[in-house]
C-alpha positions as CSV (number, residue, x, y, z in Angstrom):
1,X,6.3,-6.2,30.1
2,X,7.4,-3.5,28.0
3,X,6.5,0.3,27.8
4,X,5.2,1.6,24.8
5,X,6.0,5.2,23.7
6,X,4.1,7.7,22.4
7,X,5.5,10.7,20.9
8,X,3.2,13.2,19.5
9,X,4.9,16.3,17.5
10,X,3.4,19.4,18.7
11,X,3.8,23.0,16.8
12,X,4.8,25.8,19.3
13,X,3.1,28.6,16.8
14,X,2.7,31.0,20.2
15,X,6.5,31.1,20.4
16,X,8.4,31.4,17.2
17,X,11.7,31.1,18.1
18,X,10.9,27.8,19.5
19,X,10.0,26.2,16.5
20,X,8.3,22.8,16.8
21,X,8.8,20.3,19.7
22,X,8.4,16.7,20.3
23,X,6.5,15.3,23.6
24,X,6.7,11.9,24.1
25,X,4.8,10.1,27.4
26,X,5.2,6.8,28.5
27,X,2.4,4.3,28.2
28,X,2.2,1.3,30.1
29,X,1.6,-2.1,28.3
30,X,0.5,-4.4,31.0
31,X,0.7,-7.9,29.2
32,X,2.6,-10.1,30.4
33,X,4.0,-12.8,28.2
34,X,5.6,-15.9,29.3
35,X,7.1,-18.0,26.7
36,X,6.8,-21.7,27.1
37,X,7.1,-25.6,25.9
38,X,4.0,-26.3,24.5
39,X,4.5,-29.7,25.3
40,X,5.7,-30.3,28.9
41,X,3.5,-31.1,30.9
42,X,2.5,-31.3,33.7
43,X,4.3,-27.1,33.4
44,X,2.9,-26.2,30.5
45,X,0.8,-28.0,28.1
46,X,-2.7,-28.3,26.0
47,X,-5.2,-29.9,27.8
48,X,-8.6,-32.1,26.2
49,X,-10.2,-28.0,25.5
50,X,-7.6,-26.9,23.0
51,X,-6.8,-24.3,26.6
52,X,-3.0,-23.8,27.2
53,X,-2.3,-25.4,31.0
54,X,-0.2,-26.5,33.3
55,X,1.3,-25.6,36.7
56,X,3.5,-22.4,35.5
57,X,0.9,-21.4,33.4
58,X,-1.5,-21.1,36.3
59,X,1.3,-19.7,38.8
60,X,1.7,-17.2,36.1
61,X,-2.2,-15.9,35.4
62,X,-2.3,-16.1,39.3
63,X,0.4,-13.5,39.5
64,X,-1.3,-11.3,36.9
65,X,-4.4,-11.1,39.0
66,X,-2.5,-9.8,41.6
67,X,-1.1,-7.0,39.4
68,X,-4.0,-6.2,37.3
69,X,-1.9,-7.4,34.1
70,X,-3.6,-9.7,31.1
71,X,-1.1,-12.8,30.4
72,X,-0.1,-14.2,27.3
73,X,0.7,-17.6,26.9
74,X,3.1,-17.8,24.2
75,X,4.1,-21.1,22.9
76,X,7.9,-21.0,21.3
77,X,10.2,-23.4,19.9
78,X,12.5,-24.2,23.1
79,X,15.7,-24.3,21.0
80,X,15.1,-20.4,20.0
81,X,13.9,-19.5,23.7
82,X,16.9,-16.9,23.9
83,X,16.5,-15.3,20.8
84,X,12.9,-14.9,22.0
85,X,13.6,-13.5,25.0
86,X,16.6,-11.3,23.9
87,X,14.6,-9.9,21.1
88,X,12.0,-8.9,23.8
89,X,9.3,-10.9,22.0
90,X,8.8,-12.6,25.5
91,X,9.2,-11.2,29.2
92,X,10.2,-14.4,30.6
93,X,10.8,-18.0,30.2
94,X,8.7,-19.8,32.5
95,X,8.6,-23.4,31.6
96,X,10.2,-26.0,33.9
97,X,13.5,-23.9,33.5
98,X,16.5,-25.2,34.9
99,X,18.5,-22.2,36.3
100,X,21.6,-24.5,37.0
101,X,24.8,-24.0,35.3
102,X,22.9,-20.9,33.4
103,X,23.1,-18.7,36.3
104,X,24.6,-16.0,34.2
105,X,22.7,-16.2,31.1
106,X,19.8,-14.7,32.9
107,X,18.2,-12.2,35.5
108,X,16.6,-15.5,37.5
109,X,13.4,-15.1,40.1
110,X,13.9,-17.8,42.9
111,X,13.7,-20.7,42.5
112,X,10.6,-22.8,42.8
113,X,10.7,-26.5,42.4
114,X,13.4,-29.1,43.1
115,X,13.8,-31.0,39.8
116,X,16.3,-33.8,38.6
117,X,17.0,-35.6,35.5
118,X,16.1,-39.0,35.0
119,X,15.9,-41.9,32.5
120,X,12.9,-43.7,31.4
121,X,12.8,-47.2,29.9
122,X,10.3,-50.0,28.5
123,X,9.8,-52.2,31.9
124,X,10.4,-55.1,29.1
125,X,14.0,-53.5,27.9
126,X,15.9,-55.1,30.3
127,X,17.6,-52.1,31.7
128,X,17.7,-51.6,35.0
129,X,20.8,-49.0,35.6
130,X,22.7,-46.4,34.1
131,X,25.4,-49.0,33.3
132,X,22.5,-50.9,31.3
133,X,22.3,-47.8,28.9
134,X,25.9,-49.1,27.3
135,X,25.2,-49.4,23.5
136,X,22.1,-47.4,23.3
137,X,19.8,-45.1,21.7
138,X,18.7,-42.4,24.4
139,X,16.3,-39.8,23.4
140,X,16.7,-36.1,24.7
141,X,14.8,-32.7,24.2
142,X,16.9,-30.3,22.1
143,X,18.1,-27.2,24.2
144,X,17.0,-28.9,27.2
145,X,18.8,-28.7,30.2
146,X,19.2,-32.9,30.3
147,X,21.2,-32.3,26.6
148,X,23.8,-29.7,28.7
149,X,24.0,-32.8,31.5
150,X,24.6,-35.3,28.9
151,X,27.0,-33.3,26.4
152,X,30.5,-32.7,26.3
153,X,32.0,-31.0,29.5
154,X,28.3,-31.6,31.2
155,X,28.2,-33.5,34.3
156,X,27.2,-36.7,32.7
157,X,29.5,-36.7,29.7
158,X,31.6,-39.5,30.2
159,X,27.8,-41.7,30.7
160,X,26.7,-40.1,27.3
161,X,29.9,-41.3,25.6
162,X,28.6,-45.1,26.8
163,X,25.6,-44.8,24.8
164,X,25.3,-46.3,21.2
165,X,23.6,-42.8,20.0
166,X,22.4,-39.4,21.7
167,X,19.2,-38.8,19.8
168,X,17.8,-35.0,19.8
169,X,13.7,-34.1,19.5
170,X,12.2,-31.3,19.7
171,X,9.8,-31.7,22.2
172,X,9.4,-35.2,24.6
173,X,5.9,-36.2,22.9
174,X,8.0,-37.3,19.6
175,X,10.6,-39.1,21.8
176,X,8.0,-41.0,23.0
177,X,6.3,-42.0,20.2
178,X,9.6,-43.6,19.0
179,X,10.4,-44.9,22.6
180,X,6.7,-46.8,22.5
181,X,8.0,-48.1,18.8
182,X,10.9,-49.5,20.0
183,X,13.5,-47.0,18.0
184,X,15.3,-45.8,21.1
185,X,16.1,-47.6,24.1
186,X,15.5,-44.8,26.7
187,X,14.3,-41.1,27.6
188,X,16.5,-38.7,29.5
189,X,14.2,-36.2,31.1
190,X,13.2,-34.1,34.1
191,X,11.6,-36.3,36.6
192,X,8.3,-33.9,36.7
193,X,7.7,-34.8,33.4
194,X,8.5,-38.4,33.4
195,X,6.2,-38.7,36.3
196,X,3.1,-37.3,34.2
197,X,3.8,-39.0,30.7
198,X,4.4,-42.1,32.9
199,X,0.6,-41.9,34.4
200,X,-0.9,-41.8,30.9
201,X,1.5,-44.4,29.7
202,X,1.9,-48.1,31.0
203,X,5.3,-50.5,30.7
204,X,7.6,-47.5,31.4
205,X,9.2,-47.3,34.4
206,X,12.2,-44.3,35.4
207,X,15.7,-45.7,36.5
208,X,16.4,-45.3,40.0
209,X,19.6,-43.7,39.5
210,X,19.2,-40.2,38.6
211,X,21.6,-38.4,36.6
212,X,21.5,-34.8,38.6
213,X,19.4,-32.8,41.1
214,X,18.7,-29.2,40.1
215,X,16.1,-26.1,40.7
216,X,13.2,-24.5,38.1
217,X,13.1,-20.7,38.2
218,X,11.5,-18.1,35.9
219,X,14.4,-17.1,33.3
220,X,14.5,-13.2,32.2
221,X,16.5,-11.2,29.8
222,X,19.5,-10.4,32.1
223,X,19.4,-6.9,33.8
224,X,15.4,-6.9,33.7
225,X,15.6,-7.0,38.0
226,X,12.7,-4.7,37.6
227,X,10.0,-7.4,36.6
228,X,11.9,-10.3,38.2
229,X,11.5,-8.2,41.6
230,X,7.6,-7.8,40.9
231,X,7.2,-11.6,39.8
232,X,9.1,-12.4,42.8
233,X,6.9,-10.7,45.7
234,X,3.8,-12.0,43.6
235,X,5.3,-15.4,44.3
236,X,5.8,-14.8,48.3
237,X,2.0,-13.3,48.4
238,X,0.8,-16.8,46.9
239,X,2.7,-18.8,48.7
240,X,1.3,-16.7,52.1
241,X,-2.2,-17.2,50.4
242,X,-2.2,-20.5,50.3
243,X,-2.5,-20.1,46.1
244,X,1.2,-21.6,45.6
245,X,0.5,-25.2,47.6
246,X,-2.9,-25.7,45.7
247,X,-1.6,-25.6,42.8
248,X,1.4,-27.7,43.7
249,X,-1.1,-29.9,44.6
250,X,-3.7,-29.9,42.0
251,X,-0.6,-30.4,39.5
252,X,1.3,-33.6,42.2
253,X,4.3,-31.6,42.7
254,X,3.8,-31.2,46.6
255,X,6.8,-33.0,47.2
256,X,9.3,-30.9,44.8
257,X,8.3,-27.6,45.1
258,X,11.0,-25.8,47.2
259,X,9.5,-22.4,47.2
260,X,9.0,-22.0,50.9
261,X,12.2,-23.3,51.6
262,X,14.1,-20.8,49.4
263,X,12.3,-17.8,51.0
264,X,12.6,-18.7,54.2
265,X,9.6,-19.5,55.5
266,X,8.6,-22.1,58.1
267,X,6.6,-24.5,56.8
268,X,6.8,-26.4,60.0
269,X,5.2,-24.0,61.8
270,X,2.5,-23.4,59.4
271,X,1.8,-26.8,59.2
272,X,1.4,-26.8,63.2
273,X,-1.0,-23.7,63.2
274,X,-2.6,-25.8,60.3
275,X,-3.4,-28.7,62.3
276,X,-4.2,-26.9,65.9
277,X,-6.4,-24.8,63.9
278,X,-8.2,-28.2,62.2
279,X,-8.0,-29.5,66.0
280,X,-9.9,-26.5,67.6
281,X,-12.7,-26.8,64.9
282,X,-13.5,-30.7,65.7
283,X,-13.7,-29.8,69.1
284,X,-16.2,-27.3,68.2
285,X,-17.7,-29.6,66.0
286,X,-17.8,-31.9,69.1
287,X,-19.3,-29.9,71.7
288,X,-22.1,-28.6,69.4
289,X,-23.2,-32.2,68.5
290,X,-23.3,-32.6,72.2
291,X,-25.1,-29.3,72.8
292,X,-27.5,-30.5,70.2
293,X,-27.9,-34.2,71.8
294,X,-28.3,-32.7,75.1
295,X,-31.1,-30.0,73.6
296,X,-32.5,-33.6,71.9
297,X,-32.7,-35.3,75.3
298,X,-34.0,-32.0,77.0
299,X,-37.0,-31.8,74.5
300,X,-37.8,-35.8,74.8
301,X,-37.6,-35.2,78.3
302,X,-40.4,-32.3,78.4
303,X,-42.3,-34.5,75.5
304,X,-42.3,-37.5,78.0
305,X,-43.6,-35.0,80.9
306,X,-46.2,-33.7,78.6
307,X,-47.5,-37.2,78.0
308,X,-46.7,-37.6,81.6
309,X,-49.6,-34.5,82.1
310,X,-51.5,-35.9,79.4
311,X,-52.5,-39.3,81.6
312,X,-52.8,-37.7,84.3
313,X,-55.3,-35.5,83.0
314,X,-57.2,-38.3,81.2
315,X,-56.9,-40.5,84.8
316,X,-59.0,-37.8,86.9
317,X,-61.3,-37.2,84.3
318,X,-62.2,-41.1,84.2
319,X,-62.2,-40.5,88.2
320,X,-64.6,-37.7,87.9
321,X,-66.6,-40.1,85.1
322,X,-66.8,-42.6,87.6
323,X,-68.1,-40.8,91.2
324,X,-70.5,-39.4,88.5
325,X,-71.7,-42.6,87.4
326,X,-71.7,-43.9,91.3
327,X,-74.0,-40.8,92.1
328,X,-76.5,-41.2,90.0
């Protein structure tokens, strides 16, 4: 979000001795651009329509209809994601960003899904731990935060140094391709994304050992509090709305989303208004199919009288038929 300026030099002809002045006004530019992997999905991806997707994405243009603001999705090379942001090319990062151990690289919104890093492996290769990775090829998104885990004074350096080679791509779909072909052993990767790839993709299976747990948050240049306030109350109103969960849902990330949590709010609670609220509608779903049954029986009862009147009416007019008949 930037603000474009305007200057407009005016001549002050009516007063000489002030010669010539500049006015400059402030003009608000209200697009919003979120750089992200254009390839991590279930985040942010291309789906079957050539449309950019995926559950930031969609968090994203629902927080620019709140503000009025047009959003554009702007894919970027994730190794150059801070020279993008720095350069003010983008507002934000909004990817599946991993905040930890960058906490002061960045003005960060709150966080908003629980993520760890994971490994994936052929079901056939025989691995079935981290100790199994001893000797191998293990693939790993440039810049990514599973890189920082796995490289040297990262959490998981002395596991990296077991492995026969640490294999950089720039994006997960390539390290995939070469996983499938058998020229690496294994994927290190956030579990979100291993979970998707893994639902399109059979004979892969993710180790049950992960390597670290960790939070997503939206990344901006540091200092810009201003926007990462904004973005931040548009979060709370979604989550309130009910926007936030359906979209955690609609993208399977119900159980790692941590959004509620971090701002406080009782989910527990909600839940419980939730389900008396579902319980007071059966039971009036209950008692008007009753009401109706009972109006049902009502009317066959006043059919049956009718029919009742009917042959009672037809049984003293073959008694009136008859005396007349005897009479004559």
């Amino acid at each position: 979000m930037t603000k474009r300026w305007l200057c407009t030099l005016m001549s002050v002809a009516m007063i000489a001795s002030l010669g010539a002045g500049t006015v400059c006004s402030a003009e608000e530019d209200n697009t919003f651009i979120v750089g992200f992997d254009a390839e991590y999905p279930p985040y942010g991806y291309m789906d079957d329509n050539g449309e950019y997707t995926g559950f930031d994405l969609e968090l994203a243009q629902a927080v620019c209809d709140l503000y009025g603001w047009e959003l554009e999705k702007r894919p970027i090379d994730w190794d150059s994601k801070d020279m993008e942001l720095n350069s003010g090319a983008i507002d934000c990062i909004w990817n599946g960003f991993t905040m930890n151990g960058r906490e002061e690289e960045y003005t960060w919104s709150v966080p908003y899904v629980d993520n760890s890093q994971v490994i994936v492996v052929s079901e056939a290769s025989g691995i079935a731990d981290l100790e199994g990775l001893s000797g191998k090829i293990v693939g790993v998104q440039a810049a990514s935060a599973a890189l920082e885990l796995l490289s040297e004074g990262g959490d998981q350096a002395d596991l990296a140094a077991t492995f026969g080679t640490l294999q950089q791509f720039p994006e997960y779909n390539s390290a995939f391709v070469e996983l499938q072909a058998g020229s690496i052993d294994a994927i290190a990767m956030d579990v979100g994304v291993a979970n998707y790839q893994l639902k399109e993709k059979e004979g892969y299976t993710i180790l049950d050992e992960t390597l670290n747990s960790e939070q997503y948050a939206i990344g901006f240049k540091q200092g810009n509090e201003e926007l990462r306030d904004l973005v931040n109350d548009a979060l709370a109103t979604l989550l309130e709305d009910g926007t936030f969960d359906e979209l955690a849902e609609k993208y399977e990330l119900t159980d790692m989303v941590c959004l509620a949590e971090e701002l406080g709010v009782d989910t527990g609670a909600a839940e419980e208004a939730e389900t008396e609220a579902a319980e007071a509608d059966t039971e009036a779903e209950e008692a008007e199919t009753e009401a109706a049954e009972a109006d049902t029986e009502a009317e066959e009862a006043e059919t049956e009288a009718a029919e009742a009147d009917t042959e009672a009416e037809e049984a003293e007019t073959e008694a009136a038929e008859a005396e007349t008949e005897a009479a004559e």
